[in-house]
Backbone and ligand atoms as CSV (ligand in chain L), in Angstrom:
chain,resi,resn,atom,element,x,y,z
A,1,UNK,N,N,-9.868,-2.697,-65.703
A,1,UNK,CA,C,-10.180,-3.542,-64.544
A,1,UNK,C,C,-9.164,-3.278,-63.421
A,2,UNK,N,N,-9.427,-3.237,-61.807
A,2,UNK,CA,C,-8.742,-3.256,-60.931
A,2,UNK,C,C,-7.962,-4.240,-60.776
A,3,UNK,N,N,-6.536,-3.837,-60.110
A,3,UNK,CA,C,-5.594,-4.636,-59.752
A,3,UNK,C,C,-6.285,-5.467,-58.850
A,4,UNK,N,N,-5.805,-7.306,-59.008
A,4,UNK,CA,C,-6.185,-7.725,-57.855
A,4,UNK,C,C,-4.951,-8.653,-57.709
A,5,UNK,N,N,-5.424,-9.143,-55.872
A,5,UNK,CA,C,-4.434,-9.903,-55.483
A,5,UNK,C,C,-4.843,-11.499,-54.503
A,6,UNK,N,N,-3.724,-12.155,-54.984
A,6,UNK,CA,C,-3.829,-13.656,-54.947
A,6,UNK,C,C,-3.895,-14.142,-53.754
A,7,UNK,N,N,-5.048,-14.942,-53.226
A,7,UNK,CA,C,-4.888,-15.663,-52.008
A,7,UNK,C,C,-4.547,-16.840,-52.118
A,8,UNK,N,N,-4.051,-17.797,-50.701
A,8,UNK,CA,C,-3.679,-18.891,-51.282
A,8,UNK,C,C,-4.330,-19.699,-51.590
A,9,UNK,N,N,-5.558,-19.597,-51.721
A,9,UNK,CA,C,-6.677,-20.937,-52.044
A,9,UNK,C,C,-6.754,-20.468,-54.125
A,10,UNK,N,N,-5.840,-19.549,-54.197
A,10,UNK,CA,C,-6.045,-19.381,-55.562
A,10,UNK,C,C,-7.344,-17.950,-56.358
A,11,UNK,N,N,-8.289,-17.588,-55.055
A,11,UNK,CA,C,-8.959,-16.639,-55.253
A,11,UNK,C,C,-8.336,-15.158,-55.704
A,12,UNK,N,N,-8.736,-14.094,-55.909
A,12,UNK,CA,C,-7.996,-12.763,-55.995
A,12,UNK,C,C,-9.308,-12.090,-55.615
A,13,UNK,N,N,-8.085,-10.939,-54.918
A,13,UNK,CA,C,-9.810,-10.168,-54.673
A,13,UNK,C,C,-9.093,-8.618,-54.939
A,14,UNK,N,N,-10.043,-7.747,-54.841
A,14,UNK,CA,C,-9.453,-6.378,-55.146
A,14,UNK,C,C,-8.746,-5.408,-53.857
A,15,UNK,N,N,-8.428,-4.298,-54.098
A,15,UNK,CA,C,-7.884,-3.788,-52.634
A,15,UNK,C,C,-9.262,-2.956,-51.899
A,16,UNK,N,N,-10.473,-2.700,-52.629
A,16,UNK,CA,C,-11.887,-2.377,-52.068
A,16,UNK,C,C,-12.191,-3.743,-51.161
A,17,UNK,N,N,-12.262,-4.919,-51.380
A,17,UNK,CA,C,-12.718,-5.737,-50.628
A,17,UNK,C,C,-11.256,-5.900,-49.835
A,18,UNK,N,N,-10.331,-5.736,-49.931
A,18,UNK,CA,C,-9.001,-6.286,-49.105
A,18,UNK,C,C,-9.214,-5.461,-47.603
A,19,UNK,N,N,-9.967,-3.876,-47.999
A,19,UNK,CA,C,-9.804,-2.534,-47.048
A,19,UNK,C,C,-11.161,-3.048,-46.295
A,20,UNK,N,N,-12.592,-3.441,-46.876
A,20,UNK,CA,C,-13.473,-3.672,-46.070
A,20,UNK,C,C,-12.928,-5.181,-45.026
A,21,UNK,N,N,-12.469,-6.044,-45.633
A,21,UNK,CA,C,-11.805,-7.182,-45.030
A,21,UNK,C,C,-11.565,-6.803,-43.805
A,22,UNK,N,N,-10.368,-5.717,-43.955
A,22,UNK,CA,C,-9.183,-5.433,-42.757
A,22,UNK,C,C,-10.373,-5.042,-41.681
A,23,UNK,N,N,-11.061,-3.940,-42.156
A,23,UNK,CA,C,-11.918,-3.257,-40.958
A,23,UNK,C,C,-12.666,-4.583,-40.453
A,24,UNK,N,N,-13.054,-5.388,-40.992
A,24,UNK,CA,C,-14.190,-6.248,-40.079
A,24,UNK,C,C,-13.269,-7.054,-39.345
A,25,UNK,N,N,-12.026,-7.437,-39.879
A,25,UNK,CA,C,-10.506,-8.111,-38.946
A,25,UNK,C,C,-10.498,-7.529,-37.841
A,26,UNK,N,N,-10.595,-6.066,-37.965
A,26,UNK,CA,C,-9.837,-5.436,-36.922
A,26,UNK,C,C,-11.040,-5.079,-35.785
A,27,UNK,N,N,-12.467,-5.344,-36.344
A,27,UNK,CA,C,-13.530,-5.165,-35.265
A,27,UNK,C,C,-13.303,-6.261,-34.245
A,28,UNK,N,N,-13.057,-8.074,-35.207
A,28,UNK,CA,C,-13.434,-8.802,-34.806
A,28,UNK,C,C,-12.343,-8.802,-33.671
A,29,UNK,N,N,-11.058,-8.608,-33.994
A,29,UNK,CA,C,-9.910,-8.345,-33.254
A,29,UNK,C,C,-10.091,-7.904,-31.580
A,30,UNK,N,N,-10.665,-6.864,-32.170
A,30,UNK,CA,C,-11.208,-5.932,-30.821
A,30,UNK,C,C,-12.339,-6.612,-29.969
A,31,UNK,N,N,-13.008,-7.395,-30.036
A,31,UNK,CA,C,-14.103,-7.939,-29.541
A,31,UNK,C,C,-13.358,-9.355,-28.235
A,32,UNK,N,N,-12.542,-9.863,-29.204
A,32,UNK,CA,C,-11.854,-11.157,-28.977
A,32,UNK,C,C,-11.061,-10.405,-27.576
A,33,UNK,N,N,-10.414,-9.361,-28.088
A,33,UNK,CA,C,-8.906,-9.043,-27.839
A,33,UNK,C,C,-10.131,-8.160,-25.699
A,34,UNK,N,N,-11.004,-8.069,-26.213
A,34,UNK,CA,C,-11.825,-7.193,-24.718
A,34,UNK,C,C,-12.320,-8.755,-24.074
A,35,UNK,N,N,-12.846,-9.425,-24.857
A,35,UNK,CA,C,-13.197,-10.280,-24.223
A,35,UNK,C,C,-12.559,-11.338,-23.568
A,36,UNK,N,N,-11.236,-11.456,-23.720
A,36,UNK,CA,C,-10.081,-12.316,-23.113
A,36,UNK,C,C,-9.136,-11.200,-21.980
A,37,UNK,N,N,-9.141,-10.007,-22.194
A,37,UNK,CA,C,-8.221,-9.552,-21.157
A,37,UNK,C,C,-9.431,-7.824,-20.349
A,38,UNK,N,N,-10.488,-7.679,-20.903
A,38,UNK,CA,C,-11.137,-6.872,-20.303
A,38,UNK,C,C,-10.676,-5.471,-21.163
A,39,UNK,N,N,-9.889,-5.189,-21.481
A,39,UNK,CA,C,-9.451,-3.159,-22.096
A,39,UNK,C,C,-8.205,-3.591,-22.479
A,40,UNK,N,N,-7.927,-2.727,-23.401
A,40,UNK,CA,C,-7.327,-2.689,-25.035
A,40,UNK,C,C,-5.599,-2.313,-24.314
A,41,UNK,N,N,-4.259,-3.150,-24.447
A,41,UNK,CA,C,-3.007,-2.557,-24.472
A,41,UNK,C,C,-1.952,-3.264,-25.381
A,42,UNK,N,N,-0.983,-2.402,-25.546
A,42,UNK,CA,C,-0.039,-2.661,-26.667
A,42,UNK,C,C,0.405,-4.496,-26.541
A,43,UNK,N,N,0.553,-4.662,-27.194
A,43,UNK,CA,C,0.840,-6.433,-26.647
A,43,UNK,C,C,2.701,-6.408,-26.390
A,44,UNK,N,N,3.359,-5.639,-27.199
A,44,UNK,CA,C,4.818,-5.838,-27.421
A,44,UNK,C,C,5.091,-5.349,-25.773
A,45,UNK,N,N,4.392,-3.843,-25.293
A,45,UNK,CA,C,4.933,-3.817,-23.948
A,45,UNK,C,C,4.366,-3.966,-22.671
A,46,UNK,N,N,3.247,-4.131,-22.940
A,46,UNK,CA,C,1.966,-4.927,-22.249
A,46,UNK,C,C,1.162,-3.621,-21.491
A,47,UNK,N,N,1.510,-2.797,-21.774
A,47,UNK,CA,C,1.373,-1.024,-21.329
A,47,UNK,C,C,-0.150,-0.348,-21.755
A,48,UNK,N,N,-0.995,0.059,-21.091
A,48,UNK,CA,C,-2.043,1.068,-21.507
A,48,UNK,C,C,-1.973,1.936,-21.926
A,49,UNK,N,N,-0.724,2.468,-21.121
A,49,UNK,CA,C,-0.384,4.067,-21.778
A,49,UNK,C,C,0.585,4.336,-22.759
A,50,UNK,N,N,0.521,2.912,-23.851
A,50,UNK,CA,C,1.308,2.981,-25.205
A,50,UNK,C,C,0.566,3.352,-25.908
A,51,UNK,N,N,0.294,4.731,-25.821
A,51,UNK,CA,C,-0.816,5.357,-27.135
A,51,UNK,C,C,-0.721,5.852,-28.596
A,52,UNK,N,N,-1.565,5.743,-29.209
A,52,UNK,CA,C,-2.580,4.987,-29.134
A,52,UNK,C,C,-2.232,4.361,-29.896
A,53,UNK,N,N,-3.089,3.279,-29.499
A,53,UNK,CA,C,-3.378,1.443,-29.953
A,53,UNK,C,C,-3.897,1.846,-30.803
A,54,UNK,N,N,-3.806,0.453,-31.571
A,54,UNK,CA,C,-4.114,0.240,-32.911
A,54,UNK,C,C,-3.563,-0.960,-33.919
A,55,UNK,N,N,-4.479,-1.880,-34.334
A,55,UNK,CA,C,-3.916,-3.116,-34.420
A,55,UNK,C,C,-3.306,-2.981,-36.133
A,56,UNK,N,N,-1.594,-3.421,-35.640
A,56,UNK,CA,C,-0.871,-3.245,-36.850
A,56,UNK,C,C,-1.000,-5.023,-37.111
A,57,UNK,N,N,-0.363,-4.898,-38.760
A,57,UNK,CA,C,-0.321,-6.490,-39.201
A,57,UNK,C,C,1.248,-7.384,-38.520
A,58,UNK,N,N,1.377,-8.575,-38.034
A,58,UNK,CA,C,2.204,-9.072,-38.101
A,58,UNK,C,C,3.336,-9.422,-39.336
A,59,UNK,N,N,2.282,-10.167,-40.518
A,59,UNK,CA,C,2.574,-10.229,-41.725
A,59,UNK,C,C,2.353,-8.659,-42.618
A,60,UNK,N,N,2.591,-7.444,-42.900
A,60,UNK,CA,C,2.342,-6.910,-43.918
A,60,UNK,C,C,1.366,-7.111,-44.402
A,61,UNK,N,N,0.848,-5.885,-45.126
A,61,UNK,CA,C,0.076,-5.893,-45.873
A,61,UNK,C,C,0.344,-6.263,-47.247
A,62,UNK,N,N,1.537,-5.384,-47.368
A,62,UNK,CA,C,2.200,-5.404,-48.879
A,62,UNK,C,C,3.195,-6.683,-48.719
A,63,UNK,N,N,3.105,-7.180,-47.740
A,63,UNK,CA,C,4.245,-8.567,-47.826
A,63,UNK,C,C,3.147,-9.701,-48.059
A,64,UNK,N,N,1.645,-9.751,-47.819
A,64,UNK,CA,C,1.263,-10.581,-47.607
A,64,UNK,C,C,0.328,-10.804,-49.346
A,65,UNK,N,N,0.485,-9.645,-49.572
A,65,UNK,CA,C,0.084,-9.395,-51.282
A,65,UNK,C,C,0.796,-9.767,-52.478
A,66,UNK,N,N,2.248,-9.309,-51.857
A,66,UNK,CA,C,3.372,-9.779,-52.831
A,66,UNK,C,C,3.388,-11.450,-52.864
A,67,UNK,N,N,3.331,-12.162,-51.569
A,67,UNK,CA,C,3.540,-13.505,-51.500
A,67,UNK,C,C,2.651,-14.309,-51.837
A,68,UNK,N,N,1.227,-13.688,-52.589
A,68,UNK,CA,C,-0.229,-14.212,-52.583
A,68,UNK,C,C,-0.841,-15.159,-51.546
A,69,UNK,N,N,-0.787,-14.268,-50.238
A,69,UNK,CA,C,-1.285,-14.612,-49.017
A,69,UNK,C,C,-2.137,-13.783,-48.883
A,70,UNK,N,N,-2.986,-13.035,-49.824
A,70,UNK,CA,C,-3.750,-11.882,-49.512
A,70,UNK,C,C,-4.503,-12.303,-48.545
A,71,UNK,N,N,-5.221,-13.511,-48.219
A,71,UNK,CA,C,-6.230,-13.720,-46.966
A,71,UNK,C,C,-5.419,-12.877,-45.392
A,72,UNK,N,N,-3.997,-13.072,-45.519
A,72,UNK,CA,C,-3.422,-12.503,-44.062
A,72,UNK,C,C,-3.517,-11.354,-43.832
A,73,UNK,N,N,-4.051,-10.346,-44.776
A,73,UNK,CA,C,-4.305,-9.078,-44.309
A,73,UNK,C,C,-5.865,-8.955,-43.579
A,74,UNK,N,N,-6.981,-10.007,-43.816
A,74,UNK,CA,C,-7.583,-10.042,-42.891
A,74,UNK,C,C,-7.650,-10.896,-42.242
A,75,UNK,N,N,-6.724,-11.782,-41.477
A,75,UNK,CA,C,-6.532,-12.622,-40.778
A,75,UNK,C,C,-6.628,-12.287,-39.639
A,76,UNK,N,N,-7.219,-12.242,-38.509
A,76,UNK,CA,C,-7.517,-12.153,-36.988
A,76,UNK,C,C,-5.992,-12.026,-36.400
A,77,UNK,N,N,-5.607,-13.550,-36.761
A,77,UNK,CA,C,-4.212,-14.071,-35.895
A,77,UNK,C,C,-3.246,-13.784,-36.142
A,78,UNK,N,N,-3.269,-12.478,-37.361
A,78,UNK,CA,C,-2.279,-11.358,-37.694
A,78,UNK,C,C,-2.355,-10.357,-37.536
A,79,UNK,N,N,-2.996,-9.586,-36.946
A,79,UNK,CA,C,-3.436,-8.844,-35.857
A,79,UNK,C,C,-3.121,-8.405,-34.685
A,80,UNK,N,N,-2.190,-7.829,-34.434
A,80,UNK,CA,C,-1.253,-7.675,-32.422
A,80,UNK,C,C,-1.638,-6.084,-32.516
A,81,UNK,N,N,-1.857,-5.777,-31.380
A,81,UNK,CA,C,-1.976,-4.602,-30.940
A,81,UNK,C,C,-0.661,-4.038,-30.384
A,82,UNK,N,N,-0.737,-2.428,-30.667
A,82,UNK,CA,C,0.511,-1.748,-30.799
A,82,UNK,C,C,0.415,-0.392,-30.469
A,83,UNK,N,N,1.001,0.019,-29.462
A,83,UNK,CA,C,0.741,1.502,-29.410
A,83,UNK,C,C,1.634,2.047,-30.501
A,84,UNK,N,N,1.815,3.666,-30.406
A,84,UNK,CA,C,2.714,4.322,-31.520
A,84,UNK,C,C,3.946,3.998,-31.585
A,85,UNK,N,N,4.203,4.618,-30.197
A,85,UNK,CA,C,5.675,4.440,-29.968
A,85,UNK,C,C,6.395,2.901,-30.476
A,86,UNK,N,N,5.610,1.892,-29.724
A,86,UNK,CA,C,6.154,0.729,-29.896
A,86,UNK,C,C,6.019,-0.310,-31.631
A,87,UNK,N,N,5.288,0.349,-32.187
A,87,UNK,CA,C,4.079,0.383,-33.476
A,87,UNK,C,C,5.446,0.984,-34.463
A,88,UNK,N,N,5.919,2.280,-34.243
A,88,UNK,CA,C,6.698,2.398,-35.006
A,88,UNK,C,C,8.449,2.117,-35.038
A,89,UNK,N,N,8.545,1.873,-33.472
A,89,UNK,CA,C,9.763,0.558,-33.472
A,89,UNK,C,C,10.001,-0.090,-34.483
A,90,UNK,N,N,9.096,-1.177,-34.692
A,90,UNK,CA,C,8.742,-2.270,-35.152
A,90,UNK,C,C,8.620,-2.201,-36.663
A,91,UNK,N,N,8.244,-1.035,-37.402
A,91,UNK,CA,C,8.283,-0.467,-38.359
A,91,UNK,C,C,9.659,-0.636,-39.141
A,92,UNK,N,N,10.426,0.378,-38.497
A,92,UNK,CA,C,11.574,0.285,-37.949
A,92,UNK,C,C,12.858,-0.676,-38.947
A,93,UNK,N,N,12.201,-1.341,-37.739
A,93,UNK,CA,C,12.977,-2.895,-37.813
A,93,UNK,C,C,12.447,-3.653,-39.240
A,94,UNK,N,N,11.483,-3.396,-39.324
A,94,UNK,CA,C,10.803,-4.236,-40.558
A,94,UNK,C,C,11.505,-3.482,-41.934
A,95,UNK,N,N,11.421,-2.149,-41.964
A,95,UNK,CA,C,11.513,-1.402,-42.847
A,95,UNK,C,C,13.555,-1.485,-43.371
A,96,UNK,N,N,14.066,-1.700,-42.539
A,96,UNK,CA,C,15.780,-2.044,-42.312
A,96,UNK,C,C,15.899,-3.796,-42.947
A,97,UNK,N,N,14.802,-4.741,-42.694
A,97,UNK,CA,C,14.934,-5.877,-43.208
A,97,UNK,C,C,14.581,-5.625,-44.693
A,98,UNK,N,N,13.463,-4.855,-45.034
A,98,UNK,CA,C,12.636,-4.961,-46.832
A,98,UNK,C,C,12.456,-3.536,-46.765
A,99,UNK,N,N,13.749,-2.952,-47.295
A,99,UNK,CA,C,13.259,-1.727,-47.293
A,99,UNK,C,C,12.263,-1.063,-48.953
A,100,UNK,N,N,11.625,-2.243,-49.099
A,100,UNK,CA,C,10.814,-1.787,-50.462
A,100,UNK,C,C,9.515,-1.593,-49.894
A,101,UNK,N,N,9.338,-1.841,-48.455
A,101,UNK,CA,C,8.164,-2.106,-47.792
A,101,UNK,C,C,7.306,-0.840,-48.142
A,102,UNK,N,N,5.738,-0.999,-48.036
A,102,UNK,CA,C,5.391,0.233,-48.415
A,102,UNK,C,C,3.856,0.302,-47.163
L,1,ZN,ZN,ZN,4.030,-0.535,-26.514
């Protein structure tokens, strides 16, 4: 049987439904995220030409699995948009706090 992981309502789900999750997060993301400011930019530097975007997690993926918060990997409101440059800053920084991060 597949590994699964704990949300907080007590559910578990597998990392096949965790990966379809994220993608429909990250559509809905995109819909919200055009329809409140018109076209897609990094949020950390407020820049268009922080390329390319691409919505990283606030919470981890693997932080939000370990803590059985699995719902926050498809959570909308964990969701910020990030170009590379600024995307892997942030990495960075995260990766220097938990460096078990994966
Ligand atoms: Zn940026």
């Amino acid at each position: 049987m597949a590994n699964t992981y704990a949300c907080s309502d007590g559910t578990r789900v597998d990392q096949k439904t965790i990966d379809y999750r994220i993608k429909k997060a990250k559509a809905q993301k995109k819909i919200e995220f055009i329809d409140e400011h018109g076209y897609l930019f990094c949020e950390d530097c407020e820049r268009n030409d922080c390329k390319p975007i691409d919505a990283s997690h606030e919470v981890s993926v693997y932080e939000a699995k370990k803590t059985g918060r699995t719902e926050l990997c498809w959570s909308v409101e964990n969701l910020r948009y990030r170009g590379r440059p600024c995307h892997q800053r942030y990495d960075k920084l995260d990766v220097q706090f938990n460096p078990n991060r994966v």
